[in-house]
TIMI-2910 file (N, C-alpha, C, CB; in pm, 1 decimal, decimal comma, always signed):
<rs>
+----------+----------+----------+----------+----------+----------+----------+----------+----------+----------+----------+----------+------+
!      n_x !      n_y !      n_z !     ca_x !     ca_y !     ca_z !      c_x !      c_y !      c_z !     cb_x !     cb_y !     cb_z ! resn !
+----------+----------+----------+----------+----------+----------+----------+----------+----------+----------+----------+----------+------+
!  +7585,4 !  +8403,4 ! +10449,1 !  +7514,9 !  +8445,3 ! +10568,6 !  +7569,5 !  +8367,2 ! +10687,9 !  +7361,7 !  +8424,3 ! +10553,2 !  Unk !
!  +7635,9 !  +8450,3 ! +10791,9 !  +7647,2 !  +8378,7 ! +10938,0 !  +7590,0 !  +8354,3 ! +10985,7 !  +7683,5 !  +8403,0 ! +11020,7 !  Unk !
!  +7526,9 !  +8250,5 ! +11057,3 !  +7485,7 !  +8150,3 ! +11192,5 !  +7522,2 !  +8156,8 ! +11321,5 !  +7523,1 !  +8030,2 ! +11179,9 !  Unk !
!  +7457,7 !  +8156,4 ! +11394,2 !  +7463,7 !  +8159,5 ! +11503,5 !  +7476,9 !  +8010,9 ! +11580,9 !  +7364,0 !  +8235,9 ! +11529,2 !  Unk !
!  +7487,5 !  +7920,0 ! +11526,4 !  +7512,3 !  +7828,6 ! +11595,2 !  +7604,5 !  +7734,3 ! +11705,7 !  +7497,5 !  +7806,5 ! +11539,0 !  Unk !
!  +7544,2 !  +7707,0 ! +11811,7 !  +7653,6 !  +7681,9 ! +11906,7 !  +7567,6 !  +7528,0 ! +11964,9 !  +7685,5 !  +7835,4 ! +12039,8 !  Unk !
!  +7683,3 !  +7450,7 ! +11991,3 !  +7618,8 !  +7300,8 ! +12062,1 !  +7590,6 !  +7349,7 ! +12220,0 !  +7755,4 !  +7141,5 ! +12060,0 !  Unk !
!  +7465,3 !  +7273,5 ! +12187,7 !  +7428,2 !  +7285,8 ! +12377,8 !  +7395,9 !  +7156,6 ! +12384,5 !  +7281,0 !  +7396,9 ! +12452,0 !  Unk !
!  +7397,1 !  +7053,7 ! +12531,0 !  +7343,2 !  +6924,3 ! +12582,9 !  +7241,3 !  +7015,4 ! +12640,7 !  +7438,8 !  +6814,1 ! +12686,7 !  Unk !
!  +7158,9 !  +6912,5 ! +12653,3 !  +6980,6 !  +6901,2 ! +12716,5 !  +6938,5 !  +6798,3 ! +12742,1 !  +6865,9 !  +6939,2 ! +12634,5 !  Unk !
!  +6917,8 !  +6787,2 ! +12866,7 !  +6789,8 !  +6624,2 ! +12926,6 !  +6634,6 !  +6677,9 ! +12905,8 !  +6799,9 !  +6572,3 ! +13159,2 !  Unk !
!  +6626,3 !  +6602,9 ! +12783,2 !  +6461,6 !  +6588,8 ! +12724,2 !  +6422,5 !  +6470,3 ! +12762,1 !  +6432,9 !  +6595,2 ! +12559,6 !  Unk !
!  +6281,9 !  +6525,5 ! +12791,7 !  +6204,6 !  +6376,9 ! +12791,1 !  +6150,0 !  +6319,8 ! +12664,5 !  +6080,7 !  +6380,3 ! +12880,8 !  Unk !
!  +6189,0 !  +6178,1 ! +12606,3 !  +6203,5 !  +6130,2 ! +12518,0 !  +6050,5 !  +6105,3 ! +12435,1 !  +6284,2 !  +6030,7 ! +12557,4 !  Unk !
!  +5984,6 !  +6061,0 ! +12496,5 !  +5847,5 !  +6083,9 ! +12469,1 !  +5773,1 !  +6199,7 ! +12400,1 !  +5800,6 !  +6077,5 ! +12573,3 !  Unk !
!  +5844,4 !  +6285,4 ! +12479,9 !  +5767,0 !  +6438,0 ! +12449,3 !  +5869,1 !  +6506,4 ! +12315,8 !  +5774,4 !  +6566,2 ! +12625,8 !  Unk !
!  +5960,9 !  +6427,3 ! +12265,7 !  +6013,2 !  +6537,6 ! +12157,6 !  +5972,2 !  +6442,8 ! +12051,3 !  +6193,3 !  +6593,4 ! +12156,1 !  Unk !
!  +5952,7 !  +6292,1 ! +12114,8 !  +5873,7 !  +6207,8 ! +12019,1 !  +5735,7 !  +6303,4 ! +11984,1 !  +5833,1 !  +6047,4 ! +12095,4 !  Unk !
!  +5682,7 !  +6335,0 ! +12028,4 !  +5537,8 !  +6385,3 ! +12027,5 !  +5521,6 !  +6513,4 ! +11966,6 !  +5481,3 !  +6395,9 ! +12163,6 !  Unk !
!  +5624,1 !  +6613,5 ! +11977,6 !  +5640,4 !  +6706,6 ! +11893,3 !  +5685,9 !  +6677,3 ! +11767,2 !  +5708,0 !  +6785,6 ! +11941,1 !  Unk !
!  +5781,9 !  +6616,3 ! +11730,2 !  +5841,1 !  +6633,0 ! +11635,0 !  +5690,7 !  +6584,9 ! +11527,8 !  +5993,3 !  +6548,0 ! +11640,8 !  Unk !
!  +5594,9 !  +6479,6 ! +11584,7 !  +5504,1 !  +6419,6 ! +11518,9 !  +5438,8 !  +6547,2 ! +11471,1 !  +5422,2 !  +6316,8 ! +11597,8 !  Unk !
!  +5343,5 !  +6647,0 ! +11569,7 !  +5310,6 !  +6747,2 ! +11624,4 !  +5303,4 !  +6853,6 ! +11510,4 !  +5396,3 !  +6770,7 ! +11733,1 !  Unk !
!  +5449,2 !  +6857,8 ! +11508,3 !  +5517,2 !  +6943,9 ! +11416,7 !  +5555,3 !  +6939,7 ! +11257,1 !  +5617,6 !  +6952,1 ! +11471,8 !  Unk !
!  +5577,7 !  +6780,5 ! +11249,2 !  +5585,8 !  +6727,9 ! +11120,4 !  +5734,3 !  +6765,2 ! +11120,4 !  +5482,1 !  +6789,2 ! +11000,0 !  Unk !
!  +5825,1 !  +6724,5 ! +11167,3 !  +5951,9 !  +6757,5 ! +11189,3 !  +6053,6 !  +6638,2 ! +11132,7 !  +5964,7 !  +6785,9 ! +11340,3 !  Unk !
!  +6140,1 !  +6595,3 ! +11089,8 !  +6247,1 !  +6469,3 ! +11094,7 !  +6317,2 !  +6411,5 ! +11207,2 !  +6350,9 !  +6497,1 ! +11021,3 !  Unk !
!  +6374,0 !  +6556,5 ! +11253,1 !  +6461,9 !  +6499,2 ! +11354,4 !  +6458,4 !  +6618,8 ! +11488,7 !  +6629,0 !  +6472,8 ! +11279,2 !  Unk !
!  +6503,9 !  +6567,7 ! +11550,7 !  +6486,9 !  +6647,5 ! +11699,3 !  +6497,2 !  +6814,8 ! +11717,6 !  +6607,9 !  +6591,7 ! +11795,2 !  Unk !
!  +6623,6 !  +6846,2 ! +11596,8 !  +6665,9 !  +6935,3 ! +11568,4 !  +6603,0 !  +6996,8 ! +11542,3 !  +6727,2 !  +6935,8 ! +11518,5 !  Unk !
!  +6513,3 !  +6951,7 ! +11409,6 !  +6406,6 !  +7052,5 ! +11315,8 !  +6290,7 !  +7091,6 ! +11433,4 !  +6318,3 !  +6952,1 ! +11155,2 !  Unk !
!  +6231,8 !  +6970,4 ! +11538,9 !  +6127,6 !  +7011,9 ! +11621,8 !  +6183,3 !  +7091,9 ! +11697,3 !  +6058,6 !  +6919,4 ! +11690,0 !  Unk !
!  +6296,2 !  +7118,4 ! +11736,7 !  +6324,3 !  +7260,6 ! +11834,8 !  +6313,7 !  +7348,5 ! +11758,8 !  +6459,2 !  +7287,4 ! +11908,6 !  Unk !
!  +6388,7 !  +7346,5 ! +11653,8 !  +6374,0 !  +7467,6 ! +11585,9 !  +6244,0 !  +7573,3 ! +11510,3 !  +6447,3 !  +7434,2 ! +11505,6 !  Unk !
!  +6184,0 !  +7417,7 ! +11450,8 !  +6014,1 !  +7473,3 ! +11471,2 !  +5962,2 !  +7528,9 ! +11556,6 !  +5924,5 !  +7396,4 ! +11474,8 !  Unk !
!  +5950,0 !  +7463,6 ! +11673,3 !  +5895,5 !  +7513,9 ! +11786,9 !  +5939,2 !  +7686,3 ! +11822,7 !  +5944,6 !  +7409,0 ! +11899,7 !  Unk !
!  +6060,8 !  +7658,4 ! +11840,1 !  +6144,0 !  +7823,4 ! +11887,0 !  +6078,4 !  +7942,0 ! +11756,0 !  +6385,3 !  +7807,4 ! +11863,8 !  Unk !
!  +6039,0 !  +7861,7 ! +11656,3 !  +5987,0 !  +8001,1 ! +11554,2 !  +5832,5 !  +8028,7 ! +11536,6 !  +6038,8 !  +7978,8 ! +11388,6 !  Unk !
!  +5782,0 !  +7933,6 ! +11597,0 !  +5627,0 !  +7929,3 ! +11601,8 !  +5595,0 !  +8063,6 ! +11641,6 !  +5561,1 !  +7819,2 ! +11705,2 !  Unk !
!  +5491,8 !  +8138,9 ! +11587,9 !  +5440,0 !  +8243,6 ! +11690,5 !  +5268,8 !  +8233,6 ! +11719,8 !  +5479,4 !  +8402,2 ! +11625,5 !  Unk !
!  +5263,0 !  +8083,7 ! +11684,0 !  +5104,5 !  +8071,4 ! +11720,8 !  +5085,9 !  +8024,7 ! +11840,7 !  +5023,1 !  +7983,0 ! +11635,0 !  Unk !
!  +4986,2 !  +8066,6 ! +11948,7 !  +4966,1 !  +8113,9 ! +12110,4 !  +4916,1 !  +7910,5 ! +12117,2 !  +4788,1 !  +8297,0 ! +12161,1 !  Unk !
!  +4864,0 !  +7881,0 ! +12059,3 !  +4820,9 !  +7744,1 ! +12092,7 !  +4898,2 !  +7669,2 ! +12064,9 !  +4717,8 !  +7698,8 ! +12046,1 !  Unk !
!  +4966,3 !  +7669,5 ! +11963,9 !  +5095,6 !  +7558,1 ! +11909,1 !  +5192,1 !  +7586,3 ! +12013,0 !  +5175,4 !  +7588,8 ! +11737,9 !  Unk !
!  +5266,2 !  +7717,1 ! +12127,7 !  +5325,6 !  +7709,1 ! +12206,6 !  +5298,6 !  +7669,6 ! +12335,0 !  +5361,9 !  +7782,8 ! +12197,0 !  Unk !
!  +5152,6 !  +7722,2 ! +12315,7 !  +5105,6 !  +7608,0 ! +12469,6 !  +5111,9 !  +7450,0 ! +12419,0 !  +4900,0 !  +7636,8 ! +12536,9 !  Unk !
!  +5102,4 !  +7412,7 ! +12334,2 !  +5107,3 !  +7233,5 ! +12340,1 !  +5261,2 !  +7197,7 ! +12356,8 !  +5043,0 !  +7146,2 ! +12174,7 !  Unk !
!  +5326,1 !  +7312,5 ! +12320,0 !  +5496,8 !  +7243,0 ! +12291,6 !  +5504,0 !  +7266,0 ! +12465,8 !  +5656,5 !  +7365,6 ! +12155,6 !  Unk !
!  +5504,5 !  +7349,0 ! +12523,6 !  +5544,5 !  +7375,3 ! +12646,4 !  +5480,3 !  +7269,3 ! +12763,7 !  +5508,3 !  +7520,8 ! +12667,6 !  Unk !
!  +5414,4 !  +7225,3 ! +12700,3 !  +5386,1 !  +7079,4 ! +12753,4 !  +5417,7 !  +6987,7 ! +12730,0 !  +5304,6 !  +7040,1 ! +12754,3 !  Unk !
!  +5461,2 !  +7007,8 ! +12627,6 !  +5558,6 !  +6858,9 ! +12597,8 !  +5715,3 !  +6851,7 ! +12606,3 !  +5537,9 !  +6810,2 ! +12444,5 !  Unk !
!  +5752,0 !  +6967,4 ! +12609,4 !  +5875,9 !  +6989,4 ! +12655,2 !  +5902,0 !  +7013,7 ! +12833,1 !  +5915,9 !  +7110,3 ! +12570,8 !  Unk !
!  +6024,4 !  +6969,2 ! +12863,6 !  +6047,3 !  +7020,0 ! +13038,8 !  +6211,1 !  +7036,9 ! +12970,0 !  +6009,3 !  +6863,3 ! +13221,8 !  Unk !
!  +6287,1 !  +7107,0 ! +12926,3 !  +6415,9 !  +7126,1 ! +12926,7 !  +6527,7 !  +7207,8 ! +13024,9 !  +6417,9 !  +7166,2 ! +12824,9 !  Unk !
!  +6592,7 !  +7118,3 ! +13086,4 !  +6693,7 !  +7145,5 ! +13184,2 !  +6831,8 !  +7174,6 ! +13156,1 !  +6697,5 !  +7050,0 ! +13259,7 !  Unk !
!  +6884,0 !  +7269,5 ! +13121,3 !  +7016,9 !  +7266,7 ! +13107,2 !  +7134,0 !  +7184,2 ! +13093,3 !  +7035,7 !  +7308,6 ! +13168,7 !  Unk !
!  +7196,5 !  +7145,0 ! +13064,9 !  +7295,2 !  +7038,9 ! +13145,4 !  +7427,0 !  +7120,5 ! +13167,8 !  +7332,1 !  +6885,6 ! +13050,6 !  Unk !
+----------+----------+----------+----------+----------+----------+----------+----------+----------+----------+----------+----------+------+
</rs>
């Protein structure tokens, strides 16, 4: 099965992916984005979207 995967940089605030990943029950930064991006529960995305501010780089 192919992937779609491609590297992107991002300025996160360090705190807040601390707080998800907890949140989430995640390992590493990776797994809490990726959790997050598959969630489809309306309250678990309002808490991430508060804890996230992600800016492009």
């Amino acid at each position: 099965m192919k992937t779609n995967l491609k590297r992107k940089n991002y300025y996160l605030d360090e705190r807040k992916i601390k707080r998800a990943k907890t949140i989430l029950g995640a390992r590493t930064e990776t797994q809490a984005i990726n959790a997050a991006s598959k969630r489809d529960d309306f309250m678990l995305l309002q808490k991430i979207r508060r804890f996230f501010l992600i800016v492009v780089h």
